[in-house]
C-alpha angles and dihedrals in degrees: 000000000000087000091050103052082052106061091046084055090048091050095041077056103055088045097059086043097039115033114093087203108084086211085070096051084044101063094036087064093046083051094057101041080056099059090032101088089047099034093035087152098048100045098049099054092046113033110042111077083048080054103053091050095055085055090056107049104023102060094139109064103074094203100049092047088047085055101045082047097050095054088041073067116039079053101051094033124092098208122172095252097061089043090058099044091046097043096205116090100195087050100054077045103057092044087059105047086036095062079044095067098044093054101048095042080094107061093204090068097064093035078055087053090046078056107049094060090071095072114087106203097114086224092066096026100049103049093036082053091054091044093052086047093063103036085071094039089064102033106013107159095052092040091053095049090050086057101036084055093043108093107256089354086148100035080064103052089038089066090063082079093064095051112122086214103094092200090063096040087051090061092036085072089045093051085051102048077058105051097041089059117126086338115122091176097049098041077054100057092043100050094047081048078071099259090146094062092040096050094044097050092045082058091059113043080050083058112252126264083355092061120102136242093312089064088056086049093053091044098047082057106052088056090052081058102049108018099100090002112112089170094057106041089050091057086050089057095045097045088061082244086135080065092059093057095068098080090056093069098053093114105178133222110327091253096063091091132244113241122204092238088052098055088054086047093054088041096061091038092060089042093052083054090059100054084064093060103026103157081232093064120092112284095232085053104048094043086053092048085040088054100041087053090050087045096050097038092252092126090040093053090051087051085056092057094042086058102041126096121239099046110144110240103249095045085052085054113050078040082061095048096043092053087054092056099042090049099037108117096346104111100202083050099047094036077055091054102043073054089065128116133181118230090256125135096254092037106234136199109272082226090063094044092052097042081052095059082047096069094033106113099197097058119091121273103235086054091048093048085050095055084050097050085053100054090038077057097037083064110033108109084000106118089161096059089038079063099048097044090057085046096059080059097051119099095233088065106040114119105244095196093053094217089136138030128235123216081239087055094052095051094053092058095045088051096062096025116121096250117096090213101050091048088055097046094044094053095048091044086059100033074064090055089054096040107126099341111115088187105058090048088060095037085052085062092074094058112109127184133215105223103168141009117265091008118105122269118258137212109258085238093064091044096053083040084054092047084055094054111051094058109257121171127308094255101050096047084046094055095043098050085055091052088053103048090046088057105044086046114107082354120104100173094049086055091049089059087050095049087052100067096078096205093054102077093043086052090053087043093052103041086045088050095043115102101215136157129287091268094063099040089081084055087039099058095041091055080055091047080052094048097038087050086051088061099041092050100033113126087199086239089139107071087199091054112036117147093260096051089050093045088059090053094054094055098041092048112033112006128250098251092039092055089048089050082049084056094043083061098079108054096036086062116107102230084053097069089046095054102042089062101074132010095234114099095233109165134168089223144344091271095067095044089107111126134037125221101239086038090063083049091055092043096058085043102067105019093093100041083058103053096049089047089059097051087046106108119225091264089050085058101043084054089048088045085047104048089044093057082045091052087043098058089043091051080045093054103039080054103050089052086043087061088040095056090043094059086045087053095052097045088049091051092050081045098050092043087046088049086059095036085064099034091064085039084050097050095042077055105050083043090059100038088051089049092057097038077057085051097047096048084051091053090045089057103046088049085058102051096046083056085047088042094049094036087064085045084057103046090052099243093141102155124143080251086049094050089046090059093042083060091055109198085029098116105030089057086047095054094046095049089049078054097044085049095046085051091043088050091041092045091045082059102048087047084051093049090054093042087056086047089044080047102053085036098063084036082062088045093049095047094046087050087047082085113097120241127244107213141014108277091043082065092048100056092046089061098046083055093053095050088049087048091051084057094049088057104047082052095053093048085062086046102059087035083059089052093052098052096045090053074053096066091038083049095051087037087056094052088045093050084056090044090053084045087062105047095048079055097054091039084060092055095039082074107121115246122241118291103026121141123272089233089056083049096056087049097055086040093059091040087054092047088054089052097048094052084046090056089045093055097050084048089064097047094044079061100049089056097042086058088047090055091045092057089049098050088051090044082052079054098061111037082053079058106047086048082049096063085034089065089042089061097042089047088052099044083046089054091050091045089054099054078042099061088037097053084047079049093054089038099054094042087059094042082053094051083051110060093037086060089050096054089052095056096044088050094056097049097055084052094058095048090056085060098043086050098247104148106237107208123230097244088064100055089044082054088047100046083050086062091092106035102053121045087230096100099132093066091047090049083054101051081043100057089037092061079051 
């Protein structure tokens, strides 16, 4: 049987290599798709090279090339069936990639294929498509360098997603989820090849989270294109994309139903969010995604979904964790979410319906670590909620009804619950409330708890201090010595109450000095971190327990180098590596939720400062003592002069604003001073001349010459305004001289319009100029109006000119006689004063109408202008009209020989078909008899020819 399959594929073979008809090798091909999913072997070794070459030289035959196509892929592809019948996945694999291999050893095949994809025909595009597909499934990295390297290899691909077939457009998005994996140079062409717009808009016309399958694939690429790719998430932000994903978390009423395909859909949604804001991603990316999806609603609408009923548990839960990652370090956003409140009757804070759900044992524990990690998120950077998480502990807040209940007051239930779990959760979520704040660590001091009724209340340090103590699980002694150590770290007051408590330091020695088992040396090297962090940070305000004295202890009880192999003991554990690599709490189970991401920080922080603080001997310390009281005071100092030189910078500053402040005060001064000095020396003069004026009264020389010099500027006006009336006259007659020329102009015009038209359009045209002639008149008539008016006023400021030459006549005589009185003098002085300031007036006002003139006989200028370059157009468009009317002259006398010549010939012909005996019909001869009467002679030459 074997042989025999063989040899067939051997002949189908020939056949395709040999045969000149292209139905042979048609149906050869369609032979050997047949046996290739069977015979994948066979045909493969046999077939392939016979393939490739069918592709190459019969392009252009679209169903040969779809069959040669189609066993190219049953025989690279690894599809379920084989699997099954062969029982034996690898090898199904090797075979695949191993065919793979052989057929893109040579490049061209792959850039045939590139170009194959071009052709639209779905028999060509579709299985060239498939075959693409799983070129890159077996052997991606060298498939996708062929094609990075082929010209416009991507371009190509990228238009599948164009297709209106939704079949081929389908796997188009599956090619590309291919070819965009673990490629940053490939997800970059292809984004900036607009990916982004094309898959968004395919969600959406499939409808968002309710779409199908297709929706998932759209969404699985676009985070091949962004996750790892800083490049590409910036040009989606950029490109207001993060916009665009608002719309895919409206989720409807609850009892619109949750599908199984449209909780995959959300999954992937919330995951390609947090891709956006990934806590890996560069911190000045992340805050500016984190602000554009505050901006758009797109966190509010998150929080909507956080807060509704109905939600199935695993989409509340990546939302959880999705809203921890779009809120974490960024402050607006954090500040949004503390606003928060859950549609509860009383509304409560969002941050105390999520911590309940926290140390609620019943509740699953992916949703419990999520709640952690958001408020882990909620606080990080946030010293303000830092702040108002402590507060909701201190006594002056505490709700004394009861009637709700604060986020302080959850975790300290969850921290001395009886769950393990929640003992842990509660004390990371508030080691994060004290992480890097000072204050709040103080401010947790003044915390006191109420155990039992009728006993004193305690500090919350000495009851965790009490939990630890009485040998409690793993996990809760594990979580309570990192909250201890988170809060005694950086923090010297907070180690003195510690001191204090005398049992505290024997319970750390013992548990250090203790050889136990491999389960208690975690607890064991974290005592000695505790214990380490109560000697770096000790003030030596204890006498009892100064650094030296518990440095001594350490020696006598446990050993140096013992305590430090206790300390070792943290960071060589195996749980520690895996939870110092990202800040989310993601554990397989509750038994390995041991250590916390900021804990393991602060762990390699301060490992190495404590050993070198327990080999310092006490002279050592007393130099170190020494030289950081030194530093101290000289903090102290360079601070003192720093506050010093910023009050001298700001005085300078009010100085130097005060200086310019009086130097513009100084200049408006010395303006306005400069203007009255030039007052003053006017006045002067004038006060001058009027003495001048009155000396020559008094010595009798009262001539006309004399009074035109009493009136100072007289003259001189007087002089000008003879020149401004000479220049207005000589001006009127030059406008006069062009409006004759305008006039005998229009009288040509009208003379060359008087001849009648020959046609239609000349008329019109005539008509239209008239009209235009009718307008330059009119103009001109303004025009010559305006004249008038304007010899009027020459006229009125010539009559004025005689009015002012009398009374600079009668001023003359006006002059006293010798031997008049000196009161009569003052009298005529003043008259003439009055006078003066009266001439002086009118002179003005002479001016200001002289000016006036002036405009409107610029304005006149320019209309005659304007009508100038009027009469120019119409000339031109006469001038047109007239070759016009000439060339429609010529036209129709040639029309008219014609057809003369036409009639003729038409006459002649009918003449001679009555000799040669060919009946002419009446109807002719009436059409033709017509001919002369109607201008419509073309259509009856045509009736007549076609008898003919």
């Amino acid at each position: 049987m074997q042989f025999y399959i063989h040899s067939l594929i051997q002949k189908l073979c020939d056949r395709v290599a040999s045969s000149t008809l292209l139905d042979d090798r048609r149906n050869a091909v369609r032979a050997l798709k047949s046996l290739s999913k069977k015979y994948r072997l066979e045909v493969g070794i046999q077939a392939m090279e016979h393939l490739i070459h069918v592709l190459q030289t019969d392009r252009s035959d679209s169903e040969i090339i779809g069959y040669a196509l189609d066993t190219l892929y049953n025989i690279i592809s690894n599809d379920e069936e084989e699997e099954v019948e062969e029982n034996s996945t690898r090898q199904s694999e090797d075979l695949g990639s191993q065919f793979t291999e052989i057929f893109i050893k040579q490049q061209e095949n792959v850039t045939l294929l590139l170009s194959l994809l071009e052709e639209f025909d779905f028999h060509v595009r579709w299985p060239a498509v498939k075959l693409l597909t799983s070129l890159l499934k077996q052997l991606g990295p060298q498939v996708q360098q062929i094609i990075l390297v082929s010209p416009m290899g991507v371009s190509r691909l990228m238009d599948l997603l164009a297709d209106s077939r939704e079949v081929i457009r389908n796997d188009g998005v599956l090619l590309l989820q291919a070819l965009t994996r673990s490629n940053g140079a490939i997800q970059k062409i292809v984004a900036f090849e607009n990916a982004f717009e094309r898959l968004l808009d395919i969600i959406t016309e499939e409808g968002n989270s309710d779409g199908g399958i297709v929706v998932e694939d759209c969404l699985i690429l676009l985070q091949n294109l962004l996750k790892n790719n800083n490049s590409n998430q910036n040009f989606f932000k950029e490109g207001s994309y993060i916009q665009r994903m608002k719309p895919w978390f409206h989720v409807g009423d609850e009892n619109s139903g949750w599908s199984a395909q449209k909780v995959t859909n959300l999954h992937v949604m919330l995951q390609l969010v947090r891709v956006l804001v990934s806590p890996t991603n560069p911190p000045g990316a992340t805050s500016s995604c984190q602000k554009a999806m505050f901006q758009c609603g797109l966190l509010q609408q998150l929080c909507t979904i956080l807060m509704a009923t109905g939600v199935p548990a695993d989409i509340l839960t990546e939302t959880i964790n999705t809203v921890s990652e779009v809120i974490r370090g960024y402050q607006v956003n954090q500040d949004y979410f503390a606003s928060v409140n859950a549609p509860s009757n009383p509304p409560r804070p969002a941050i105390v319906v999520l911590l309940m759900s926290m140390v609620n044992e019943r509740q699953p524990f992916v949703l419990r670590c999520a709640v952690l990690y958001c408020f882990q998120c909620f606080l990080y950077k946030n010293q303000k909620g830092q702040g108002e998480i402590v507060s909701t502990l201190l006594p002056s807040t505490i709700d004394a009804t009861g009637n709700s209940v604060s986020a302080g007051q959850l975790l300290c239930g969850g921290l001395f619950s009886t769950d393990s779990l929640s003992n842990w959760c509660a004390a990371v979520a508030l080691a994060h409330a004290l992480q890097e704040n000072a204050t709040q660590k103080e401010q947790l001091l003044r915390v006191q708890l109420a155990t039992s009724i009728g006993n004193p209340p305690v500090s919350l340090l000495q009851q965790c201090t009490n939990i630890l103590s009485q040998g409690s699980k793993i996990q809760t002694r594990v979580g309570l010595l990192m909250l201890l150590c988170t809060w005694l770290s950086n923090c010297p007051i907070a180690v003195t109450h510690f001191l204090h408590n005398s049992a505290n330091v024997p319970f750390l020695t013992g548990q250090i000095a203790e050889n136990l088992g491999e389960e208690e040396q975690l607890v064991q090297g974290l005592c000695a971190l505790l214990l380490g962090i109560s000697i770096y940070f000790n003030d030596n305000s204890l006498e009892s327990y100064m650094k030296e004295k518990l440095k001594q202890l350490i020696e006598k009880r446990i050993g140096k180098e013992n305590f430090i192999e206790k300390l070792g003991f943290i960071s060589k554990h195996e749980l520690y590596s895996r939870a110092s690599q990202k800040p989310q709490p993601n554990f397989p189970s509750p038994e390995y939720m041991i250590f916390d991401h900021e804990f393991t920080k602060l762990v390699k922080e301060l490992e190495g400062v404590i050993t070198k603080a327990i080999y310092k001997s006490s002279e050592e310390d007393k130099k170190e003592e020494e030289v950081k009281k030194t530093l101290e005071q000289h903090d102290s100092i360079v601070t003192h002069y720093k506050n010093m030189i910023r009050e001298q910078d700001l005085q300078l500053e009010e100085l130097k604003q005060q200086i310019s402040t009086l130097k513009c005060q100084n200049e408006q001064l010395q303006t306005a001073v400069t203007q009255q000095v030039s007052q003053i020396q006017q006045h002067k003069d004038q006060y001058n001349l009027l003495k001048v004026q009155l000396g020559k009264d008094n010595q009798h020389q009262g001539s006309y010459s004399d009074g035109a010099q009493v009136n100072g500027i007289q003259p001189e006006e007087v002089g000008r305004l003879r020149e401004e009336i000479e220049e207005l006259k000589s001006n009127q007659k030059l406008l006069q001289s062009q409006l004759a020329e305008k006039d005998s102009l229009i009288e040509n015009l009208k003379s060359s319009q008087a001849s009648p038209g020959t046609n239609e359009q000349s008329s019109a045209t005539a008509s239209r100029d008239s009209e235009q002639i009718a307008e330059l008149k009119q103009e001109l008539a303004t025009l010559k109006s305006q004249l008038n008016s304007q010899s009027v006023e020459i006229t009125k400021l010539q009559t004025e000119k005689q009015e002012l030459l009398q009374k600079t006549e009668t001023f003359a005589k006006s002059v006293p006689a010798p031997g008049e009185s000196e009161a009569g003098m003052a009298a005529k002085t003043t008259d003439v004063e009055g006078r003066l300031s009266a001439l002086l007036q009118e002179t003005k006002e002479l001016k200001n109408e002289i000016k006036a003139l002036s405009e409107e006989r610029t304005a006149i200028k320019e209309q005659l202008d304007a009508s100038n370059s009027t009469i120019a157009i119409l000339q031109n468009e006469k001038n047109k009209l007239e070759m016009d009317v000439t060339d429609s002259k010529k036209e129709q006398d040639d029309l008219l020989v014609l057809l003369a010549d036409q009639d003729q010939k038409i006459f002649s012909l009918k003449n001679k078909l009555k000799e040669l005996g060919h009946p002419v019909e009446e109807e002719d001869e009436l059409e033709s008899g017509d001919q002369d009467d109607e201008e419509d002679e073309d259509e009856d030459d045509g009736k007549d020819q076609s008898h003919i």
